[in-house]
N, C-alpha and C positions, 0 to 999 in steps of 0.2 A: 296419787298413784299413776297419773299419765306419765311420769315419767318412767315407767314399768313396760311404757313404747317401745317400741328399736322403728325408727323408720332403717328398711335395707336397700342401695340402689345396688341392682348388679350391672357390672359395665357399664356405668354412666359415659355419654362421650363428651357432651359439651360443660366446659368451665360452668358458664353461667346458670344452669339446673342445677348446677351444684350448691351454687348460692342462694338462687330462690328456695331450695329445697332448707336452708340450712334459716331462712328467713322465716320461713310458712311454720318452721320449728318453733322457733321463739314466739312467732305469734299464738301455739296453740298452747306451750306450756312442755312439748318434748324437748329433750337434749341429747337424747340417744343413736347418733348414723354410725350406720356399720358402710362403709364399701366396698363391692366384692368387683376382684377384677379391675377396676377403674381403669377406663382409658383418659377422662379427663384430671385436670390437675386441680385438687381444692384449694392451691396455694397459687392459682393463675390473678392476674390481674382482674379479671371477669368475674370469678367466682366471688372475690373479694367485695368487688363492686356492687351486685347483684345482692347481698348477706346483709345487709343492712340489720347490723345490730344482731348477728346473728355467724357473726364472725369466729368467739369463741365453740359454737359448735362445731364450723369445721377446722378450728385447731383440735378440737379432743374427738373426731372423728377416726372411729377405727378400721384397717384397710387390712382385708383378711383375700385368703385364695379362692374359697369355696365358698360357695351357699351352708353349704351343712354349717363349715364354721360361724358362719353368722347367726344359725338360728339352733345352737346346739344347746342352751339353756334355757329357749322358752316353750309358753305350754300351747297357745293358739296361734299360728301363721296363716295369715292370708296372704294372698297373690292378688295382682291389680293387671287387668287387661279388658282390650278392648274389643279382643281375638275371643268369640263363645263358641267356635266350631269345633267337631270333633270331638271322641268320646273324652277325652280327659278335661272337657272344658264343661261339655252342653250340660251335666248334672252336676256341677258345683257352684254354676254360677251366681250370683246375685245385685242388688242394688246394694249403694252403699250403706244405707237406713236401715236392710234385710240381714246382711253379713255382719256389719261392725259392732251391733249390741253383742255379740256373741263372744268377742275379742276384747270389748270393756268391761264385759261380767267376768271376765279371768285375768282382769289387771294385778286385782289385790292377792294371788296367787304368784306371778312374779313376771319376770319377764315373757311381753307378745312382740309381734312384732308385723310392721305390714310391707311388704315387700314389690319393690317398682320393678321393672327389666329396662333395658337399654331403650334409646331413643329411635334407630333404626329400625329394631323389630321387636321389642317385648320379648316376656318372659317364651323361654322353649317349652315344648310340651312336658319334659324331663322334669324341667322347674317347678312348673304348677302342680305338677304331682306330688312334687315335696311338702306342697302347703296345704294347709286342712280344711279351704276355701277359697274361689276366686270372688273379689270384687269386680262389677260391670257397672261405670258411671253410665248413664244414660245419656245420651248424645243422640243429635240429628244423622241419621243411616246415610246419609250421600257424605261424610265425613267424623270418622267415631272416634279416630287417636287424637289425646287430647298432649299437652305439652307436658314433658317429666314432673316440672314442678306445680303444674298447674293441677297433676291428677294427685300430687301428694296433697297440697292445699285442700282438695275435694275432702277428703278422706280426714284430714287430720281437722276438719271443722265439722264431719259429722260425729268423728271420734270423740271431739269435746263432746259436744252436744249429747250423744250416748253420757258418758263421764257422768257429766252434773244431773242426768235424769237420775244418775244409779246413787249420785250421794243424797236424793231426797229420800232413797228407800229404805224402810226403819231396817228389813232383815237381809243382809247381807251375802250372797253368798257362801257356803262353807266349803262347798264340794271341793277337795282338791285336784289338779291336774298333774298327769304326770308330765316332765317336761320334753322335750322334743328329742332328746337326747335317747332317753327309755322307750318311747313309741318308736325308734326308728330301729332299734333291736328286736324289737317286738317285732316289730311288720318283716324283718328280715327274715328271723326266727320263724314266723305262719307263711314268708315266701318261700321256705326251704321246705317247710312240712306238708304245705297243700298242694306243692310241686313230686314231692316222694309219692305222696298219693293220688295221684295226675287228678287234682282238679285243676291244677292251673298246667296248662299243656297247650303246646299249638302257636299258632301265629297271633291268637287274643287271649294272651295270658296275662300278656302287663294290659292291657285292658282291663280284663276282670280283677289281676292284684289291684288297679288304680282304684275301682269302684269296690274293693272291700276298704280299702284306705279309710277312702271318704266316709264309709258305712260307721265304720269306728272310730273317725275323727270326729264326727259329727255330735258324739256321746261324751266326746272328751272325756276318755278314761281316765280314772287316776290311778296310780302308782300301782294300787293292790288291782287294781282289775286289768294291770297290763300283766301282772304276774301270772293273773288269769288265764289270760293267754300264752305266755310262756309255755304256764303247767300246760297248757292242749295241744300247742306246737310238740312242745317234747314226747306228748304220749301218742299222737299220729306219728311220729319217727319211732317210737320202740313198737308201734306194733307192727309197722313199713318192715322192720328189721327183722322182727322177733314173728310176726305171723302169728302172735297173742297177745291177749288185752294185759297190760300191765298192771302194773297194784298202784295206785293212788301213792303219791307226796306230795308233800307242800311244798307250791310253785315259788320258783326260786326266782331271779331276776336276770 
């Protein structure tokens, strides 16, 4: 099931992280890169060089426009930085032994995925918000950015490691997730409904929508419990509208 992976680079710049990243793959048992944006080139002389044996992944590497498109079928996203300030960072972050069980317990459910930012500045705050966790490798504090492929390597050798704990366990999993695709309707749907009824108002409001995100990410809802919320988005907008409580249906998607 690791291959139920996506490693995602957004705007990678240099050739050679492209290679090692597509190396660190093959070493851990992924084949999954998405690249969003790319400024560097997978088909450079460097990347090539660098892939050792791991060449065929960045031939079937796929190279999309957006973040969303990259992560629009899976059910757990994480974010990788080394940046924890500021409110969309300081409460999601973790180490990577803390966050990745979380992300291996929802492989056999279907595609995750762990997701890099560029080499000049990492992911934007915009970014991390999309994910339903940041990873924080632990570094010496007088220099904490680690090198693209070196922080994927980090991660996709605890990810194993998560992996083979989860195949010695007798009971598996069942819960389903819903996948990224359906949560991000959802959250749209509860940002237009908690906005009608100004809880979310003012200069901290994507603040507070960030930290409901998280609040509900964290539960990994599945399919019917995003319905769930559907049904409560839609009935704070009929009674925004209507100025009465409406009659109960069953929440649609």
């Amino acid at each position: 099931m690791l291959t139920n992976c996506r490693v995602v680079l957004v705007r990678p710049h240099y050739a050679g992280n492209l290679g090692a990243t597509a190396r660190a793959m093959r070493n851990f048992g992924l084949s999954d890169l998405v690249l969003v944006e790319p400024i560097a080139d997978r088909f450079a002389p460097e990347a090539r060089r660098m892939s050792t044996h791991g060449e065929a992944i960045l031939d079937a590497a796929r190279v999309v426009t957006s973040l969303d498109e990259a992560l629009v079928d899976c059910r757990v996203v994480l974010a990788t930085s080394s940046n924890i300030d500021g409110l969309f960072r300081t409460h999601t972050y973790g180490r990577p032994d803390e966050v990745i069980p979380r992300l291996a317990q929802a492989l056999p459910e279907g595609p995750c995925a762990l997701v890099f930012g560029p080499e000049p500045s990492g992911l934007t705050n915009v970014e991390v918000a999309r994910c339903h966790g940041l990873i924080r490798i632990l570094t010496d504090p007088d220099y904490a950015a680690l090198n693209l492929a070196q922080a994927v390597a980090i991660c996709l050798c605890e990810l194993r490691h998560q992996w083979l704990l989860a195949q010695d366990t007798a009971n598996q999993p069942t819960h389903k997730i819903a996948p990224f695709e359906e949560q991000e309707r959802m959250f749209e749907h509860l940002r237009e409904a908690l906005s009608a009824v100004h809880f979310l108002f003012g200069a901290k409001s994507e603040q507070l929508m960030h930290a409901i995100r998280q609040l509900i990410t964290r539960a990994q809802p599945s399919p019917n419990e995003v319905k769930i919320l559907h049904g409560l988005a839609r009935q704070l907008l009929f009674v925004t509208e209507h100025g009465v409580k409406a009659e109960w249906s069953e929440p649609e998607a």
